[in-house]
N, CA, C and O of each residue as an XYZ file, in Angstrom:
264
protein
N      63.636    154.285    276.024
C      63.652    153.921    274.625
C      62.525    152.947    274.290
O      61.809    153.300    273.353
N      62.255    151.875    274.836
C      61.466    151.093    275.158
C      59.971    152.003    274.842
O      59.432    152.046    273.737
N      59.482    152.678    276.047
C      58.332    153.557    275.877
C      58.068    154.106    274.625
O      57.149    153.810    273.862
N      59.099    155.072    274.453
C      58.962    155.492    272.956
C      58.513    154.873    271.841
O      57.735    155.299    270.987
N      59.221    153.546    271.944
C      58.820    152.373    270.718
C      57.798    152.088    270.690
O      57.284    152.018    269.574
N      56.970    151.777    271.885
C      55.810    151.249    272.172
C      54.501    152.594    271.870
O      53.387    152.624    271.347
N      55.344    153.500    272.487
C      53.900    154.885    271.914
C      53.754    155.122    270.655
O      52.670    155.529    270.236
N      55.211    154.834    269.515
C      54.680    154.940    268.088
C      54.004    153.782    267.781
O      53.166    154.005    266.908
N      54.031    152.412    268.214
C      53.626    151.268    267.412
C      52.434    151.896    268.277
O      51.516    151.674    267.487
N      52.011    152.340    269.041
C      50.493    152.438    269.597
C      49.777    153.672    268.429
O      48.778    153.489    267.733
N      50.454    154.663    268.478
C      49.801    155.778    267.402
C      50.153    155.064    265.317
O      49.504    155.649    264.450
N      50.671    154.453    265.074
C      50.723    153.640    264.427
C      49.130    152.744    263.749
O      48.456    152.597    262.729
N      49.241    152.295    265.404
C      48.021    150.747    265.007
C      46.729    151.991    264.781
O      46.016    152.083    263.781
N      46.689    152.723    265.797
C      45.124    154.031    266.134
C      45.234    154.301    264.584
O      44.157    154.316    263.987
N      45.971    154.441    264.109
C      45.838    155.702    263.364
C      45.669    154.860    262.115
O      45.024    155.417    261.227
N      46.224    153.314    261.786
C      45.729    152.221    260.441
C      44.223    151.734    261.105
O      43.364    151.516    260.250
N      43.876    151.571    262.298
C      42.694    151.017    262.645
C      41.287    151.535    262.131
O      40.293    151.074    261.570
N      41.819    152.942    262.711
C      40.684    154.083    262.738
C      40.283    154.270    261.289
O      39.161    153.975    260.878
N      41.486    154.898    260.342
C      41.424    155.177    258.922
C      40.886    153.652    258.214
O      39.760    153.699    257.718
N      41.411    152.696    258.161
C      40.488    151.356    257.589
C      39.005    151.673    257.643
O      38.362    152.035    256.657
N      38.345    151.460    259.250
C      37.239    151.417    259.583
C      36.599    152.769    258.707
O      35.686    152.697    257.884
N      37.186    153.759    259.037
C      36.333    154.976    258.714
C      36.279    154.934    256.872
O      35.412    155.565    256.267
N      37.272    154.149    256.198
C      37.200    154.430    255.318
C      36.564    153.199    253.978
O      36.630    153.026    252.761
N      35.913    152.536    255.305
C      35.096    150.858    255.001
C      34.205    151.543    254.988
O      33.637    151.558    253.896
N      33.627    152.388    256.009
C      32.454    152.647    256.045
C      32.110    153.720    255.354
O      30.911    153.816    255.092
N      32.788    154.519    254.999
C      32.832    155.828    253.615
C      32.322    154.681    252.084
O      31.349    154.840    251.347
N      33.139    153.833    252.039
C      32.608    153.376    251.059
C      31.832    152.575    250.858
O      31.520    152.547    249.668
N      31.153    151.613    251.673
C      30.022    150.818    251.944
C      28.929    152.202    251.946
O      27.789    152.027    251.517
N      29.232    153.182    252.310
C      27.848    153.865    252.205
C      27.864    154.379    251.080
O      26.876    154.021    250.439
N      28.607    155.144    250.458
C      28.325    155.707    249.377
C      27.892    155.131    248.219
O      27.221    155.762    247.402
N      28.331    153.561    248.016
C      28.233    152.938    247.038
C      26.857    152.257    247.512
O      26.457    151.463    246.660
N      26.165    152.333    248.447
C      24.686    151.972    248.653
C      23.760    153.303    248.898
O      22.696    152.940    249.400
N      23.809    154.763    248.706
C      23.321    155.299    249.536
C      23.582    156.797    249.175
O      22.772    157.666    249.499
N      24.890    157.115    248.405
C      25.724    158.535    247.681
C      26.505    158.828    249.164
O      26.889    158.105    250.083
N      26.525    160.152    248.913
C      27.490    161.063    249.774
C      26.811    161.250    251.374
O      27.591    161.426    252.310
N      25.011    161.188    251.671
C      24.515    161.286    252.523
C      25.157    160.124    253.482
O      25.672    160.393    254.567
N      25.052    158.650    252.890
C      25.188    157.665    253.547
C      26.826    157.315    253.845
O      27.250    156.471    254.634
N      27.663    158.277    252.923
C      29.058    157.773    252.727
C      28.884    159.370    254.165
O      28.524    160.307    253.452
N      28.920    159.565    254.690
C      29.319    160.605    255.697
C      28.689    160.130    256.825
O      28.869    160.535    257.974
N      27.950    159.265    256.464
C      26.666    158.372    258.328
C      27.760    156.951    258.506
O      28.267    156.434    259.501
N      27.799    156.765    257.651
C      28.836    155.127    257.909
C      30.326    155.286    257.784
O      31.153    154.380    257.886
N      30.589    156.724    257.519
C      32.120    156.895    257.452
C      32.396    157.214    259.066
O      33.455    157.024    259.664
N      30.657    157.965    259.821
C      31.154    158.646    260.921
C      31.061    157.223    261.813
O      31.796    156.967    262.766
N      29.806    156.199    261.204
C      30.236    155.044    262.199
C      31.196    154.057    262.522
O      31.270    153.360    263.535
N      32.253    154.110    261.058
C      33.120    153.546    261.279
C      34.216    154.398    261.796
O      35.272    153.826    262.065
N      34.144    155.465    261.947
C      35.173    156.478    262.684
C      35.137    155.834    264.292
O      36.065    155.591    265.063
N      33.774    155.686    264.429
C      33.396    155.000    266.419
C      34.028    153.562    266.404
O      34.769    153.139    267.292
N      33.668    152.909    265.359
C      34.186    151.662    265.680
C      35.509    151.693    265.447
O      36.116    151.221    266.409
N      36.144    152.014    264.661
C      37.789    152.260    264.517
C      37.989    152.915    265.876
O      38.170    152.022    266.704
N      38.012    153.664    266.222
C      38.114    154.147    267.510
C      38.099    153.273    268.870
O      38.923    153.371    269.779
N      36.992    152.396    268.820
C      37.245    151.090    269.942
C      37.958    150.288    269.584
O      38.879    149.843    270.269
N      37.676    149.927    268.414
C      38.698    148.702    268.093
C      40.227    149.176    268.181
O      41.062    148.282    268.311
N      40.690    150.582    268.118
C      41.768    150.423    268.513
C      42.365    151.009    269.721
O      43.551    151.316    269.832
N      41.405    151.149    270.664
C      41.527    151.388    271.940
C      41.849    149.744    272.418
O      42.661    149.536    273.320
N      41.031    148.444    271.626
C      40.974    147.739    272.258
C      41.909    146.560    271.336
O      41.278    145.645    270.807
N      42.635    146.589    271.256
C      43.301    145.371    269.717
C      42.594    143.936    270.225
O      41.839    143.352    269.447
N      42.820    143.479    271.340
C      42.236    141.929    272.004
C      41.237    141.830    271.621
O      41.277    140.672    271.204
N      40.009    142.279    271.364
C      38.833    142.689    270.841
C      38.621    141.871    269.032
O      38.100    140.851    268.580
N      39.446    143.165    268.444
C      40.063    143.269    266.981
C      40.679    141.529    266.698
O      40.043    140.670    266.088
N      41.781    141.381    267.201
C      42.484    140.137    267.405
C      41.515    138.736    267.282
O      41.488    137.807    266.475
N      40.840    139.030    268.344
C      39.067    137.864    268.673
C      38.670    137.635    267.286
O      38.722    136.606    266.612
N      38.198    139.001    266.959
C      37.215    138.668    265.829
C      37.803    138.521    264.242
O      37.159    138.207    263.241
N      39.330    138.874    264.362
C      39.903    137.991    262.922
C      39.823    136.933    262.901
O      39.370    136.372    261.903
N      40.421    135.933    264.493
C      40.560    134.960    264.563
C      39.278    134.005    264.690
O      39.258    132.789    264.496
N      38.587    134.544    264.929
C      36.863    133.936    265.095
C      36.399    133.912    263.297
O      35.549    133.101    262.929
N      37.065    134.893    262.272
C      37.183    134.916    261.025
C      37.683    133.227    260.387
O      37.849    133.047    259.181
């Protein structure tokens, strides 16, 4: 039961991490750049959402360094 809990709060965090990032960077580009730049910084924040939530300690650091 335990496990279970822990694999949704894990697909949970992936899945708010990833979508934030990807969707920071959709709009930081488009609004500097149109649709070319909103699809280059949507795909880079797709990578960084992606580590950052492979890695939360990481994520965690740099709010708190905020």
């Amino acid at each position: 039961m335990v496990k279970a809990l822990f694999f949704v709060v894990r697909v949970i965090w992936t899945v708010f991490v990833v979508g934030t990032a990807t969707l920071m960077g959709a709009a930081l580009g488009f609004g500097g750049y149109g649709w070319i730049g909103a699809v280059a910084l949507g795909t880079v924040g797709f990578g960084i959402g992606a580590l950052l939530a492979a890695n939360p300690d990481v994520l965690i650091e740099l709010l708190v360094a905020m």
